[in-house]
C-alpha positions in Angstrom: -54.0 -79.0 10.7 -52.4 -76.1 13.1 -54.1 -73.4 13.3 -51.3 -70.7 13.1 -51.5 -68.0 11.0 -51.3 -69.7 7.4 -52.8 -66.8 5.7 -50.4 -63.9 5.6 -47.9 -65.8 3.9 -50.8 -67.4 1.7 -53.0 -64.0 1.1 -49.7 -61.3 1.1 -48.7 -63.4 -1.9 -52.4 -63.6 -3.0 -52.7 -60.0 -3.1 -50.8 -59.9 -5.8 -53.1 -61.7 -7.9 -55.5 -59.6 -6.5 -54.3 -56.8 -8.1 -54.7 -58.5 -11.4 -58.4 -59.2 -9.9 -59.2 -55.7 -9.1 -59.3 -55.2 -12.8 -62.8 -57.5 -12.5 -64.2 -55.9 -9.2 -66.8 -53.3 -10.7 -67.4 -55.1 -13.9 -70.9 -54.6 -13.3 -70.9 -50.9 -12.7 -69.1 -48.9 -10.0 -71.0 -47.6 -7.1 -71.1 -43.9 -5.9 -69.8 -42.9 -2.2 -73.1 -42.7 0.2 -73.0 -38.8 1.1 -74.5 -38.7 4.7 -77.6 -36.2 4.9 -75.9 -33.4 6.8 -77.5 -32.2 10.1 -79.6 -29.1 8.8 -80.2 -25.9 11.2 -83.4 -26.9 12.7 -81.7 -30.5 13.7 -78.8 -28.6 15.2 -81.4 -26.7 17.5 -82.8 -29.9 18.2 -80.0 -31.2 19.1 -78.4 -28.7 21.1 -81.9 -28.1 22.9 -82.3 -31.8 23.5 -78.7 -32.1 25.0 -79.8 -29.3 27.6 -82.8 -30.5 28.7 -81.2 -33.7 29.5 -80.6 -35.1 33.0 -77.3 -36.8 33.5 -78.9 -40.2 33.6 -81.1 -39.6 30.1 -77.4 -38.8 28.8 -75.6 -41.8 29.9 -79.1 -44.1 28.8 -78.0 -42.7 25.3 -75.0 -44.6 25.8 -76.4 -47.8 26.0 -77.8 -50.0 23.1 -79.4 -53.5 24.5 -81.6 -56.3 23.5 -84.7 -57.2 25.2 -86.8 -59.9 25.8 -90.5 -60.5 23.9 -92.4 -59.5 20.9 -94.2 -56.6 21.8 -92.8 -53.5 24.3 -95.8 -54.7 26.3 -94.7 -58.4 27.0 -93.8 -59.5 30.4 -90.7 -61.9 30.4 -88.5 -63.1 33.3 -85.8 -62.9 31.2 -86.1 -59.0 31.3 -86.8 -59.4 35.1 -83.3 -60.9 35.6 -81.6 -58.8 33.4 -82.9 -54.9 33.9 -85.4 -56.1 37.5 -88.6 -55.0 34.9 -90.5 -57.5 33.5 -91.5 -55.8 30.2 -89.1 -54.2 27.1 -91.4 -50.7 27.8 -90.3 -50.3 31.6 -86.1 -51.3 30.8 -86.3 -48.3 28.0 -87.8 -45.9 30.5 -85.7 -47.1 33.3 -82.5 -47.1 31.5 -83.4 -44.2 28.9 -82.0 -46.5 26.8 -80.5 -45.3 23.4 -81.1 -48.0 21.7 -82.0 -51.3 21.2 -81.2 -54.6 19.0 -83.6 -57.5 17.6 -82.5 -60.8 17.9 -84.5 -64.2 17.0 -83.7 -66.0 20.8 -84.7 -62.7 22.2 -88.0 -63.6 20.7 -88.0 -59.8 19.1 -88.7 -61.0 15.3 -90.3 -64.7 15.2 -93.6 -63.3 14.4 -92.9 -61.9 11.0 -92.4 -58.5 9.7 -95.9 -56.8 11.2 -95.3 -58.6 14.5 -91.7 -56.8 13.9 -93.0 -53.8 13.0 -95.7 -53.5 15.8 -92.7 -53.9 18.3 -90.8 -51.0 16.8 -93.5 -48.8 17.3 -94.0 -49.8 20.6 -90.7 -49.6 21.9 -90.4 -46.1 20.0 -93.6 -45.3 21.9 -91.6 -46.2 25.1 -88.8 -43.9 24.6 -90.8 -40.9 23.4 -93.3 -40.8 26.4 -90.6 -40.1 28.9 -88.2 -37.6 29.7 -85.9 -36.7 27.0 -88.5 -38.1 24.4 -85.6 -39.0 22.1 -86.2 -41.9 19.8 -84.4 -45.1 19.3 -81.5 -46.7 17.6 -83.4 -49.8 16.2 -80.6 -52.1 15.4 -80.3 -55.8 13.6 -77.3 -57.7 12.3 -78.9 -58.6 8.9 -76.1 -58.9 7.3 -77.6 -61.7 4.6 -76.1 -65.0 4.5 -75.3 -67.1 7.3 -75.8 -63.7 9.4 -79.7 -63.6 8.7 -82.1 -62.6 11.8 -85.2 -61.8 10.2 -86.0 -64.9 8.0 -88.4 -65.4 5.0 -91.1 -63.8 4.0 -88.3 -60.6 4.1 -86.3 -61.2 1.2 -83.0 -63.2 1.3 -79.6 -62.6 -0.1 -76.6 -65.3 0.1 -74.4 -62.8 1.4 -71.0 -61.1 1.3 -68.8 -63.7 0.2 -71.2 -64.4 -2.7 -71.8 -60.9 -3.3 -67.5 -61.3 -3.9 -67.9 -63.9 -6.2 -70.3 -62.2 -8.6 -67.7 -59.0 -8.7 -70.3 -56.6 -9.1 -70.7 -53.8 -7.1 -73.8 -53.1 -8.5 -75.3 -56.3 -7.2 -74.0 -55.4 -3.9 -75.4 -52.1 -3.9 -79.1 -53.3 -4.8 -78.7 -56.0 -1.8 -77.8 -53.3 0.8 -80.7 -51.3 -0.4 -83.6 -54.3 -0.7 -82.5 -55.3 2.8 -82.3 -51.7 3.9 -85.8 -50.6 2.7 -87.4 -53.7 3.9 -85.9 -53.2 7.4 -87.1 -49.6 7.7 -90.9 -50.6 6.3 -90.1 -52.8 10.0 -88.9 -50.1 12.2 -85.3 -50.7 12.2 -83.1 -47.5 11.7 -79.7 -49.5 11.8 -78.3 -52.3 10.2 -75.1 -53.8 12.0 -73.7 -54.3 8.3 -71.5 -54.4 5.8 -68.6 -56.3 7.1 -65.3 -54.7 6.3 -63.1 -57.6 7.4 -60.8 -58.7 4.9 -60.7 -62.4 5.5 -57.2 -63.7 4.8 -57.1 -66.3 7.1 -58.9 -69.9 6.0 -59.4 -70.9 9.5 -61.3 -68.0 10.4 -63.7 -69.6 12.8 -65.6 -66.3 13.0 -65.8 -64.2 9.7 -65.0 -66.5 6.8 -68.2 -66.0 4.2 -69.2 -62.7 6.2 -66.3 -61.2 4.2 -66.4 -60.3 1.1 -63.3 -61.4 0.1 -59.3 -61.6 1.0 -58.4 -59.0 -1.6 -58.2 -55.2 0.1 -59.6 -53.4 -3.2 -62.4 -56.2 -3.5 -63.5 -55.7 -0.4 -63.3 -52.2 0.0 -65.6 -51.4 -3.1 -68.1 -54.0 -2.1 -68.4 -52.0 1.3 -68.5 -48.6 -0.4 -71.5 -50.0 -3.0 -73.4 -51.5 0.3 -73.3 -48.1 2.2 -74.5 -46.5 -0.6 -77.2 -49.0 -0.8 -78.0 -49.0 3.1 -77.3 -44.9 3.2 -78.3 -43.4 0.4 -81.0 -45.5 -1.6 -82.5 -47.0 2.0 -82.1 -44.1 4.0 -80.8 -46.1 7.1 -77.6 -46.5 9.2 -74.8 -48.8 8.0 -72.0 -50.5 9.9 -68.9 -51.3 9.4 -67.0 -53.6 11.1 -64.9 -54.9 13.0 -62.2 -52.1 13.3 -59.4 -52.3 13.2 -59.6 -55.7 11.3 -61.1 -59.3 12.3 -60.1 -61.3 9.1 -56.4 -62.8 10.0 -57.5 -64.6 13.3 -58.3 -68.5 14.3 -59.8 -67.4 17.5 -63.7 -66.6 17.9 -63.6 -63.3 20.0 -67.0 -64.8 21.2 -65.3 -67.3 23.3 -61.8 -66.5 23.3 -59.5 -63.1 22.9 -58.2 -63.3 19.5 -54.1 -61.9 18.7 -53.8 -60.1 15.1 -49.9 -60.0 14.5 -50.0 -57.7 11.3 -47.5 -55.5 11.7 -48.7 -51.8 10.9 -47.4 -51.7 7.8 -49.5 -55.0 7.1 -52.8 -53.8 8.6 -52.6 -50.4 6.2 -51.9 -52.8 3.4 -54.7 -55.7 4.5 -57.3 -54.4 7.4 -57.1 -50.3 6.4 -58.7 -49.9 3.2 -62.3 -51.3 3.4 -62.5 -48.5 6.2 -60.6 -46.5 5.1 -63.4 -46.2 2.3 -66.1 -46.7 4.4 -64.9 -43.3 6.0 -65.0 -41.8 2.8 -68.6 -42.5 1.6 -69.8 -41.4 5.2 -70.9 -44.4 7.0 -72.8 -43.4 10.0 -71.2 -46.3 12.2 -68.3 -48.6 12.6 -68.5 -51.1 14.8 -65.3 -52.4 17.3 -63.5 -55.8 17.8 -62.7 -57.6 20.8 -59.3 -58.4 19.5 -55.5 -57.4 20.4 -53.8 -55.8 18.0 -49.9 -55.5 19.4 -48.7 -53.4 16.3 -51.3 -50.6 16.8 -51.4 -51.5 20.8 -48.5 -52.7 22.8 -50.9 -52.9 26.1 -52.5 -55.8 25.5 -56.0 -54.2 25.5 -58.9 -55.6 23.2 -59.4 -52.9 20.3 -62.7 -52.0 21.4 -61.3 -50.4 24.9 -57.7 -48.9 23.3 -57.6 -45.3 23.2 -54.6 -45.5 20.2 -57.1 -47.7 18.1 -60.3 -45.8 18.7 -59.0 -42.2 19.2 -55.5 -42.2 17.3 -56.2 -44.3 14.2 -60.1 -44.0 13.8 -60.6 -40.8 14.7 -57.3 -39.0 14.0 -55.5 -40.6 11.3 -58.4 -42.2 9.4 -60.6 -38.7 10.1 -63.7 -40.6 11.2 -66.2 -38.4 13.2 -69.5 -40.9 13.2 -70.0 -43.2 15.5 -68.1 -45.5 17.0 -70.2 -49.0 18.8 -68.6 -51.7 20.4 -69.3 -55.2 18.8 -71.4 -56.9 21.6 -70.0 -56.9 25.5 -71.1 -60.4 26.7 -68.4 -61.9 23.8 -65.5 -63.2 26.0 -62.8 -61.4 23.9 -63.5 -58.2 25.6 -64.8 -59.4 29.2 -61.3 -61.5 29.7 -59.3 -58.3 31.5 -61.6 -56.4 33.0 -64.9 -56.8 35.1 -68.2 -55.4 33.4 -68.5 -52.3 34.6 -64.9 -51.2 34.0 -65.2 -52.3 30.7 -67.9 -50.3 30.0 -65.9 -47.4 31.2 -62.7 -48.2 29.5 -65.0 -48.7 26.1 -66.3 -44.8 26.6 -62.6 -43.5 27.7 -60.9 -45.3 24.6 -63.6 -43.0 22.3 -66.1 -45.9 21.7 -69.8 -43.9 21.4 -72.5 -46.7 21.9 -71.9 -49.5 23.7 -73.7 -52.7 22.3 -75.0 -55.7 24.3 -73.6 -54.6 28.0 -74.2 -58.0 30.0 -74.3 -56.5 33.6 -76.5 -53.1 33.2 -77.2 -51.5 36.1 -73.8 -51.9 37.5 -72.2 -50.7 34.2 -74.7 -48.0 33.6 -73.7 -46.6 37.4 -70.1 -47.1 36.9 -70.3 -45.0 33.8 -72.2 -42.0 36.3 -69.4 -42.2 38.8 -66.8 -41.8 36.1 -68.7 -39.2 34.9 -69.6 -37.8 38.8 -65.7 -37.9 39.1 -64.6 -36.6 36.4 -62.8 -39.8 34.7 -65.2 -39.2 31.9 -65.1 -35.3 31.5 -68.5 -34.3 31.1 -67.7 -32.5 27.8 -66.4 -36.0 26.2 -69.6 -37.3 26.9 -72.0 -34.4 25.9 -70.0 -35.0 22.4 -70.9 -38.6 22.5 -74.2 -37.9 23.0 -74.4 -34.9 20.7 -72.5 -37.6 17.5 -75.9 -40.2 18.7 -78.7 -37.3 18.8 -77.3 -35.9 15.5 -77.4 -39.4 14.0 -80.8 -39.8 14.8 -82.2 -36.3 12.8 -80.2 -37.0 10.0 -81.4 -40.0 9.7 -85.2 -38.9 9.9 -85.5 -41.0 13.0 -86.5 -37.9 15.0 -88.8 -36.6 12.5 -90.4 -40.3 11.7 -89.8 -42.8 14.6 -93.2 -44.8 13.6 -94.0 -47.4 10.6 -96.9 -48.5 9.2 -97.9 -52.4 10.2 -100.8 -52.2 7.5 -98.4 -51.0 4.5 -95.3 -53.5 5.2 -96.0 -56.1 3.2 -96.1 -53.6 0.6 -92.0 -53.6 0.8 -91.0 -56.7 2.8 -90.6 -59.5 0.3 -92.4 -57.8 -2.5 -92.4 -60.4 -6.2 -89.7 -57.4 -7.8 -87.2 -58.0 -4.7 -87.2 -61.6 -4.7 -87.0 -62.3 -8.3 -83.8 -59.6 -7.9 -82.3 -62.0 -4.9 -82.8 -64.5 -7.1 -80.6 -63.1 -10.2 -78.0 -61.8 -7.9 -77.5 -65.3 -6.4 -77.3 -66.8 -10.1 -74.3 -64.3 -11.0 -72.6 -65.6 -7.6 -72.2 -69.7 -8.0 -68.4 -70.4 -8.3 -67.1 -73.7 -10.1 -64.4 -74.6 -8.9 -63.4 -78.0 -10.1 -65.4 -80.3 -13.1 -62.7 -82.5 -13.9 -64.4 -85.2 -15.3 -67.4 -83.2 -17.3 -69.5 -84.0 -15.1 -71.6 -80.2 -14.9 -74.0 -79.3 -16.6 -75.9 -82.3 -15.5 -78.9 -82.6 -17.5 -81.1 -84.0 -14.4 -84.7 -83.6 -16.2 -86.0 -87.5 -15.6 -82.3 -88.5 -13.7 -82.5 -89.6 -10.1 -80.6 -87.9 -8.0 -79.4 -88.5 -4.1 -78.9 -85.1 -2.2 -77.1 -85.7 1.0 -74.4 -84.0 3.0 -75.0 -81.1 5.6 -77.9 -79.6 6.9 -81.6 -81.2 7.4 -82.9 -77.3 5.7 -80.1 -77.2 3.6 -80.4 -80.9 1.6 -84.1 -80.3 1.4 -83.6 -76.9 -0.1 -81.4 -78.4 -3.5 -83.7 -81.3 -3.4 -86.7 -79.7 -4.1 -84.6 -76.7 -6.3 -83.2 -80.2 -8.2 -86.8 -81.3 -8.6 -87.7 -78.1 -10.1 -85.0 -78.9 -12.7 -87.1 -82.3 -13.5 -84.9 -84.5 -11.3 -86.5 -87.2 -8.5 -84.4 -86.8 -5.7 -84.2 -88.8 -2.5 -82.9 -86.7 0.0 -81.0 -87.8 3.1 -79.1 -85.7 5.5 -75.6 -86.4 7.1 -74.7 -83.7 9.0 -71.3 -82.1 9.5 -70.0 -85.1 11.7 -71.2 -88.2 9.6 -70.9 -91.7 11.4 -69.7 -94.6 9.7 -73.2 -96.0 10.3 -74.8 -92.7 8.7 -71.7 -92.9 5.7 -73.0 -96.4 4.8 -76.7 -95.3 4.9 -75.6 -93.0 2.1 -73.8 -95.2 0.1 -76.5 -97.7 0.0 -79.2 -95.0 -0.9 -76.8 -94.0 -4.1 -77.2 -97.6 -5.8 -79.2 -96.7 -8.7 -79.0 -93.0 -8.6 -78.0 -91.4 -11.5 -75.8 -88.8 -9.6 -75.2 -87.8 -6.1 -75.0 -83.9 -5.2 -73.2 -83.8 -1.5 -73.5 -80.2 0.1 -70.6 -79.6 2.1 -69.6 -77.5 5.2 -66.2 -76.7 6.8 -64.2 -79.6 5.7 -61.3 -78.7 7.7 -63.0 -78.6 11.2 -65.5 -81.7 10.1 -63.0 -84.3 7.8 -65.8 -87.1 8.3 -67.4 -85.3 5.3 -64.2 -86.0 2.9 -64.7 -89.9 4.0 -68.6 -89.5 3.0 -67.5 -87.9 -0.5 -64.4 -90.7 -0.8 -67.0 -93.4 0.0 -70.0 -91.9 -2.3 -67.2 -91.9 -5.6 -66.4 -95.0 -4.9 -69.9 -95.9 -6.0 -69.1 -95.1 -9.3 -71.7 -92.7 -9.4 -71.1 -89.5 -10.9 -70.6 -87.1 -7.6 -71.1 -83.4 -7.6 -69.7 -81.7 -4.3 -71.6 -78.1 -3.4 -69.7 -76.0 -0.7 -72.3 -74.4 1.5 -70.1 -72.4 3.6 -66.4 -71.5 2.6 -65.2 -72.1 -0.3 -62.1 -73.4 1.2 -63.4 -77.1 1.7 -62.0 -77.7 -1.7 -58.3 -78.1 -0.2 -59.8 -80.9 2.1 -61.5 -83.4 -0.6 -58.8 -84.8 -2.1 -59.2 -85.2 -5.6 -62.8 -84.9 -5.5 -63.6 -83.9 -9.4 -66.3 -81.6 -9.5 -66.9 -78.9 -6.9 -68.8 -75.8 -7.0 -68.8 -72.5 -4.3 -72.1 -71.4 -3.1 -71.1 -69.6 -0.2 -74.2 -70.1 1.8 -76.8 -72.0 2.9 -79.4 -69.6 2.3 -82.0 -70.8 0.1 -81.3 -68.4 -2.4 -77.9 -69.4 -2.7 -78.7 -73.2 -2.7 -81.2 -72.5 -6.0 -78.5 -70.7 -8.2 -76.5 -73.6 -7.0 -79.0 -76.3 -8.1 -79.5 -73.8 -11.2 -75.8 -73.9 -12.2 -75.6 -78.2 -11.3 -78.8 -78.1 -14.3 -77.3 -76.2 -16.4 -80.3 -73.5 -16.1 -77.2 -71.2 -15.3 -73.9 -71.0 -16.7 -71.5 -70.2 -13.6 -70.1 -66.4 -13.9 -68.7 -66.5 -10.1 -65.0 -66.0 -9.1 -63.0 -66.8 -5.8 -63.3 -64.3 -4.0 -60.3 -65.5 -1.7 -57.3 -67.2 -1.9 -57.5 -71.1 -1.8 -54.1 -72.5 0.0 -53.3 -75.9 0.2 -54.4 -78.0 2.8 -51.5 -78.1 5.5 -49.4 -75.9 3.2 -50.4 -72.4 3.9 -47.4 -70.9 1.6 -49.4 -73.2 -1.5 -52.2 -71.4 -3.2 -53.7 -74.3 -4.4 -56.8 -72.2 -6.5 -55.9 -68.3 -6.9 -57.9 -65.1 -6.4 -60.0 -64.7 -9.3 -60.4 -68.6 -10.5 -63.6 -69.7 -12.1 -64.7 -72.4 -14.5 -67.8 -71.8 -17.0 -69.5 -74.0 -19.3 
C-alpha cells in the first residue's frame, strides 16, 4: 500500500457527504462559544507591574515550558542533572524561571495518582512563587482522552475525539472537556494540551488518526468549539488547539520525520482552516504549532512552527488570533531537521510562537534566546508582548490569584461515581457498526463461550471481563498486532468449541498478519465478530470479514460500550466519523461519512 496522499482525492469528494452529515453534528444540542474571562483592571496592574519588575532573564524563563523529572518538586533525579545540571524539579524552575511546566508518565510526574499529582503541583508552584518574579506556573498535560491519556484511572476516562465524532453530539463533547478539565484543576494543572483541531483526511495518518475528530471540516470544528467551552468556560482551565496550521493530510510522524502538507491554500481554507478558525472565535487561550511544511502557506521550506507567514500572517493577521501561540514539543525531529537547538528556539520566538514547549537543549537555547534579545534580533518590545500575552493568561485564568489545590479534597472531583457513570453513557452513544452481514450482532452471550483474542494483553482482558459481565465465559488469549503463524494457530485451536470469537483489531494496514488471524478464525466456522480498537479504517483491510464494529479506542471505557453493543445491552447510535476509502483505491469510498448500522 503506498503511502501517497490517498486522502484528498478520497476526503475532497467525502466532504460532500459531509455536508449532508453536518445536518447530524449537534443533534444532541449545540454548544455555546467559550468567552475567555477578560483581564480585569487590577490584573492589568498586575501585569504591567510584574513585567517591570522583571529581570531580563525572569522574562525569557517565561518563555520556556519544560518537563521535569520525579514526583515531587523536592526529588533528586539524574535525569534532571543531565538535562538543567540541578538534580531536583524545585532548583530547574528557580534556575530557569521557568514559565511553565508539563506532566508526563516516563517523567515519573503522575504515577502516583491524583494526590501524589496534586502534591507535585503545589510544590512546583511553591518553587516559582519563592523566587524573583513570584509568577506562577503554566501546569500543562496532554490529556486529550483516548489513546492520548497521561493521567490513567482512578481520574475518569473518555474514549476520545474520534469517538466523541461518532456519537455526533456536541453536547457529549462538551461534558468530556469539562469532567477532564475539572478533574485536572482539583490536580493542579492549569492547561490542557487539548482539543485537537486536525481534520484527519488522510487514512494513513501515522500520527493523528483517532485524535481527530473526524475528516469532515464542520464536524470537527463544532466538536472543538463544544470542548473549549467545556475546558474554558465550565472547567475554568486553558484549552489547546492544535496543530496549526493542519496535521491531518500527512503519512509522516513529525516525531521522527518532517512531514510535507501539499494542500494548496484554497484546500487548507476549505479542510485545515475551520476547526481554528472557530476555535479563535470561542476564545481559546492557546493553539499549539506543527513541525510540518506547508509549501502553499510557505514556499521556504520552514516547519510551521518557525514560519513567520504561518504564525504572524495567517494566525495572527488573517485569522485575528491574539492568545497564545506554543510550539508542539522541540525534541520531535520535524522541527530539529534544519536548524540546530538553539536557533530553533530563536526562529520559533521570531516567527510569533509565544511558549516554547519541550526545548531539548536548555541552557544553550535559553542563552541563545538572551543574545538575540541582547542584540536586538528579538526586539525587546516583541518579547515584553510575549511575556505580557503569558502573564495575562495566567490572571485570567485565576492562576495568579489561586496557584495551590487541595490534596485532602481531590478525590472529591477526580473520578467521582457521577463522572464515571457519565464516561460511561458517552462511550455507549459512540460504538459504530460498521458491517453485520450475516446477523451475527446482537449476540445474546448470557451462558455462550466466547474466545476474545486479537490486540493488546490490557485491551483483550478488558472485553473479556466487560463480555463476562454480559453472562458470557470467555477465554481470553492475546495476539498482538504482528501475530505469528505459531500464535494464529494457537488461536484457532482455542476457538474449537466456542460459541463465538470477538477479535479486537488495530491498524490493519501497517499490521496485515491480523487479516490472516481473522481469515483463519472464520474459517472455523465460528461465528466471528471483529472490534476496531484504533481507526476505524481497518475495515478496508479484512476482506469480507462480515461483522465489524468501530470503537475507536482502547480505553476501557470504549472497550465496555463495545462489549455492551456485541450483547445487545446497547443498540449502536455511532456514525463514521471519516471517510472509509478502499483499500489500495484511495479515489473508492468504500463506507461514507455518516454510515452506521443499528439493530
Amino acid at each position: 500500500m503506498t503511502a501517497a496522499h490517498p486522502t484528498r482525492r478520497t476526503v475532497l469528494g467525502g466532504l460532500a457527504a459531509g455536508a449532508a452529515g453536518a445536518a447530524l453534528v449537534g443533534s444532541a444540542g449545540a454548544a455555546s462559544a467559550a468567552t475567555a474571562p477578560p483581564l480585569t483592571a487590577a490584573g492589568k496592574r498586575w501585569v504591567a507591574a510584574t513585567l517591570a519588575g522583571m529581570t531580563l532573564e525572569e522574562k525569557v524563563g517565561q518563555l520556556f515550558v519544560q518537563y521535569v523529572y520525579g514526583p515531587t518538586a523536592t526529588t533528586a533525579d539524574d535525569r534532571n542533572t543531565a538535562l538543567y545540571g540541578v538534580a531536583t524539579a524545585r532548583e530547574a524552575i528557580r534556575k530557569y524561571h521557568l514559565g511553565g511546566v508539563i506532566y508526563f508518565a516516563w517523567s515519573d510526574n503522575v504515577g502516583g495518582g491524583p494526590q501524589q499529582v496534586a502534591g507535585l503541583s503545589n510544590g512546583l508552584q511553591r518553587a516559582a512563587l519563592s523566587a524573583g518574579a513570584k509568577v506562577p506556573l503554566t501546569l500543562t498535560i496532554d490529556q486529550e482522552q483516548g489513546i492520548v491519556t497521561r493521567i490513567g484511572p482512578p481520574a475518569t476516562q473518555f474514549p476520545g475525539s474520534m469517538a466523541l465524532g461518532a456519537g455526533r453530539s456536541t453536547a457529549d463533547a462538551r461534558t468530556a472537556a469539562r469532567i477532564t478539565g475539572r478533574e485536572l484543576r482539583a490536580m493542579g494543572l492549569t492547561t490542557d494540551a487539548a482539543p485537537d483541531a486536525d481534520v484527519n483526511v488522510n487514512p494513513l495518518n501515522p500520527v493523528i488518526g483517532v485524535r481527530s475528530f473526524g475528516s469532515d471540516p464542520t464536524l470537527v470544528s463544532r466538536m472543538v468549539t463544544a470542548q473549549v467551552g467545556g475546558y474554558q468556560q465550565d472547567a475554568g482551565i486553558s484549552a489547546t488547539a492544535k496543530h496549526f496550521p493542519g496535521h491531518g493530510d500527512t503519512a509522516t510522524d513529525s516525531h521522527t520525520g518532517f512531514p510535507v502538507i501539499t494542500h494548496t491554500k484554497a484546500q487548507w481554507e476549505t479542510i485545515d482552516a475551520p476547526p481554528f478558525r472557530a476555535a479563535v472565535a470561542a476564545d481559546i487561550d492557546m493553539i499549539m504549532t506543527a513541525h510540518i511544511q506547508f509549501p502553499s502557506l510557505d514556499a521556504s521550506g520552514d516547519p510551521a512552527t518557525l514560519s513567520q507567514p504561518i504564525l504572524t500572517g495567517l494566525l495572527r493577521d488573517e485569522l485575528g488570533y491574539d492568545g497564545v501561540v506554543i510550539t508542539d514539543s522541540l525534541e520531535m525531529q520535524g522541527v530539529r531537521d534544519l536548524y540546530g537547538d538553539p536557533e530553533v528556539a530563536v526562529r520559533a520566538l521570531l516567527a510569533g510562537v509565544d511558549h516554547l514547549l519541550m526545548t531539548p537543549s536548555v541552557d544553550a537555547s535559553f542563552h541563545a534566546v538572551l543574545d538575540a534579545v541582547g542584540s536586538g534580533r528579538l526586539p525587546m518590545a516583541d518579547l515584553d508582548a510575549k511575556v505580557t500575552r503569558i502573564l495575562s493568561l495566567k490572571h485570567r485564568r485565576g492562576v495568579v490569584a489561586s496557584p495551590y489545590v487541595h490534596p485532602g479534597a481531590v478525590m472529591t472531583v477526580v473520578g467521582t461515581p457521577s463522572h464515571l457513570a457519565t464516561a460511561d453513557a458517552v462511550s455507549r452513544r459512540t460504538t459504530t457498526l460498521v458491517r453485520n452481514d450475516d446477523g451475527v450482532l446482537p449476540l445474546a452471550v448470557s451462558g455462550k463461550k466466547v474466545l476474545v483474542t486479537g490486540y493488546g494483553v490490557t485491551t483483550t482482558a478488558t472485553l473479556g471481563t466487560a463480555l463476562g459481565g454480559h453472562g458470557a465465559t470467555t477465554t481470553v488469549l492475546s495476539t498482538g498486532t504482528a501475530p505469528t503463524d505459531a500464535t494464529i494457530q494457537s488461536a484457532v485451536d482455542a476457538a474449537a468449541g466456542q460459541d463465538a470469537v470477538v477479535v479486537s483489531s488495530y491498524k490493519v494496514s501497517a499490521y496485515p498478519a491480523q487479516k490472516t488471524l481473522v481469515d483463519r478464525l472464520r474459517a472455523t466456522g465460528v461465528p466471528v465478530v471483529v472490534v476496531a480498537v484504533n481507526d476505524p479504517y481497518d475495515v478496508a483491510y479484512l476482506g469480507d470479514a462480515p461483522t465489524y464494529l468501530a470503537a475507536y479506542s482502547y480505553s476501557p471505557v470504549a472497550l465496555t460500550a463495545a462489549a455492551a453493543v456485541v450483547a445487545g445491552a446497547v443498540n449502536p447510535s455511532g456514525r463514521l466519523p471519516v471517510v472509509v476509502p478502499v483499500a489500495g483505491d484511495p479515489t473508492q469510498t468504500l463506507y461514507p461519512f455518516g454510515y452506521g448500522l443499528h439493530y
